[in-house]
N, C-alpha and C positions, 0 to 999 in steps of 0.2 A: 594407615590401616585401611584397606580396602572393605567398604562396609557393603550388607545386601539387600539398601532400600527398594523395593521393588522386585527382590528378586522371586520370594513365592508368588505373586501374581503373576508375571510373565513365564514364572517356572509352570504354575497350574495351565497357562493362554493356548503354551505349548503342549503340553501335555496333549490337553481336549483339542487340536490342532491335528493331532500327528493322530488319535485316533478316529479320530472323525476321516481321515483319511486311511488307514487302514481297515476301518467296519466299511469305508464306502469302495474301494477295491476289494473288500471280501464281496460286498455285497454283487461288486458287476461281475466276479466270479464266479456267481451263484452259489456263494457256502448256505450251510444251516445257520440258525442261529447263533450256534456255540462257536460254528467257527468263523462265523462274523466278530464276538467279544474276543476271543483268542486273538487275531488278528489285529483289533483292535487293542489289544492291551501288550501286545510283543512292538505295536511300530511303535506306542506312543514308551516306552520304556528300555526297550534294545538298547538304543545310543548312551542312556545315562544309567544304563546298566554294566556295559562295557567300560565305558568312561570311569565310575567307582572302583571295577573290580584293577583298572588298572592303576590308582592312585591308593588303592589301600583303604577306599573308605566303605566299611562293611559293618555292621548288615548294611545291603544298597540302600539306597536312598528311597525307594518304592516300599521295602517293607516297613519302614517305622513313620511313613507322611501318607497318613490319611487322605490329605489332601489330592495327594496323586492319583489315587483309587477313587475316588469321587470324580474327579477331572476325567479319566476314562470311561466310567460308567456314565455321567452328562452325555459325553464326544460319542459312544456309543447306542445311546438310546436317541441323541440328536439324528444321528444319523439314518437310523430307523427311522424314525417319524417323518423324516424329509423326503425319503429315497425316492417316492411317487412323484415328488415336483421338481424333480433335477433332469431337466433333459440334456443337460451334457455331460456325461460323469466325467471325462477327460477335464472341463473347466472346472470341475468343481475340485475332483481329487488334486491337481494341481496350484488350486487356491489355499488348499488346507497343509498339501504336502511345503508349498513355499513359506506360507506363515509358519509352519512348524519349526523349516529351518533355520530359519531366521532367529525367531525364540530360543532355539535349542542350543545354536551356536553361539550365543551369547550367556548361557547359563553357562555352557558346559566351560568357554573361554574363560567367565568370572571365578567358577570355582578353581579352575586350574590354579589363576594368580592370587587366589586365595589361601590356595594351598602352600603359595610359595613357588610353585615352577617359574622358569623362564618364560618372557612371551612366543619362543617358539613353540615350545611344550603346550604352553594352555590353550592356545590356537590350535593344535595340534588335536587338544582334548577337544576343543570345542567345535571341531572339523567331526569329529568320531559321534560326539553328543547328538548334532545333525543329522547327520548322515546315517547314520548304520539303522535305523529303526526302521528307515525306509528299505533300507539293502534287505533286512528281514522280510520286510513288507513284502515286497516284490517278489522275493523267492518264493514264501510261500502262495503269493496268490499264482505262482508260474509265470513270471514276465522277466526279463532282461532289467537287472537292478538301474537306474539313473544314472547314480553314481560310476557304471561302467559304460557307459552310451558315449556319443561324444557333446552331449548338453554340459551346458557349462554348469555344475552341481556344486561337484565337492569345491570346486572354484570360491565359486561365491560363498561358501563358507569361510574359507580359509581368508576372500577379502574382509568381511567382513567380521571376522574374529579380530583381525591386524587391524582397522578401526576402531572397531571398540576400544584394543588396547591402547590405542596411539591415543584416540580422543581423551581416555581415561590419563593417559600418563600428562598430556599437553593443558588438559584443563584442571583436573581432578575434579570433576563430575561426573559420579557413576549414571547418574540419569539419563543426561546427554551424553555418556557413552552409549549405555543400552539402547536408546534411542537411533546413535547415528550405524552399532552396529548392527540391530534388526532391519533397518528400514532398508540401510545398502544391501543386505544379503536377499531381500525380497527384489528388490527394483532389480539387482543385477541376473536373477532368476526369471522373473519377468521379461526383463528385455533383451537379456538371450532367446526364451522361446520366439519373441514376439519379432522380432529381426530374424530367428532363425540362424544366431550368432551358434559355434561350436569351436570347440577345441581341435586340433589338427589329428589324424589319424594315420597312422603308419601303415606304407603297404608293406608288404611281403615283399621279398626280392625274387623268391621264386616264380 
C-alpha cells in the first residue's frame, strides 16, 4: 500500500514554489496587483487541477485543502515583499519555476500510483502536475511556454517521475523515492540550462 508520508509538505513546498514564480513573472510583466495573485494562483494550481479533472478526483484538490490557499497567498505576498531585492528575475523565476517542478512532479506521479494507474500513466500525470501550471503561466504573462522551447522541461519530468517510481518499487521507501525524484528533476533542469544542454529541433523541409 503506497502511503503519503510527506506528501502535504512537499505538496504545500510546491504549491508556494510555483507561485512565487508566477506573482514574480506577473510582476516583471508589470501586472496590477490582482493580476499578480491571479497569476499567482493559476501556475501554482493549473498542473494539479488538470491532473484531478482527469483521474476523476473532484471537487480538485484546491477547493477542500486549505492548505493549498495559504501556500499561494504565503508564495504571493513573499514575492511581493522581495521583488525590490531581486536583481535577476530570470534567476530567480527559474529557481522557483525548477523547484516547483520537481515537487509537482513527484505529487502528481505518487497520486497517479495511488490511484492505482500504471507507472506510465502516473508519470504521465505527474509530467502534466509539473508542467502545465507553468504552460498557464507563460501564456498569460505573453511569453513562449518552456515546456514548447527546446529546454529540456517536460523532460526532466518525465525522468524524474520514472525515478521516483523505480526507486519506490526497488526499495519501497516513499521518502527516498520523493527524495531521489525531486532532487533528479531539479539537477537535470539545472544542468540543461547551465550547459545549455537542448532537445533536437526539426527543420522544415521547405
Amino acid at each position: 500500500m503506497l502511503q503519503f508520508d510527506l506528501f502535504t509538505t512537499i505538496d504545500a513546498i510546491g504549491t508556494f514554489a510555483f507561485a512565487v514564480s508566477g506573482a514574480t513573472a506577473a510582476i516583471r510583466s508589470r501586472y496590477d496587483i490582482f493580476g499578480i495573485l491571479v497569476l499567482a494562483f493559476v501556475t501554482a494550481i493549473g498542473g494539479g487541477t488538470i491532473r484531478d479533472l482527469l483521474i476523476g478526483n473532484t471537487p480538485v484538490n484546491w477547493l477542500t485543502d486549505t492548505i493549498t490557499i495559504w501556500s499561494i497567498l504565503t508564495g504571493f505576498i513573499f514575492a511581493l515583499i522581495f521583488r525590490k531585492r531581486i536583481g535577476k528575475w530570470d534567476g530567480w523565476l527559474f529557481f522557483f519555476d525548477a523547484a516547483g517542478l520537481g515537487l509537482f512532479t513527484v505529487t502528481g506521479t505518487q497520486i497517479g500510483l495511488a490511484s492505482g494507474m500504471g507507472v506510465g500513466i502516473s508519470v504521465t500525470l505527474g509530467t502534466i502536475t509539473g508542467c502545465f501550471g507553468g504552460v498557464i503561466r507563460d501564456v498569460l504573462a505573453g511569453i513562449k511556454p518552456l515546456i514548447f522551447r527546446k529546454e529540456i522541461y517536460a523532460s526532466a519530468a518525465v525522468i524524474g517521475g520514472l525515478l521516483f517510481a523505480g526507486t519506490l518499487h526497488f526499495t519501497g521507501s516513499l521518502f527516498w523515492a520523493q527524495i531521489t525524484g525531486i532532487i533528479s528533476t531539479v539537477l537535470i533542469r539545472v544542468i540543461s540550462v547551465r550547459f545549455e544542454l537542448e532537445l533536437p529541433k526539426l527543420k522544415s523541409s521547405s
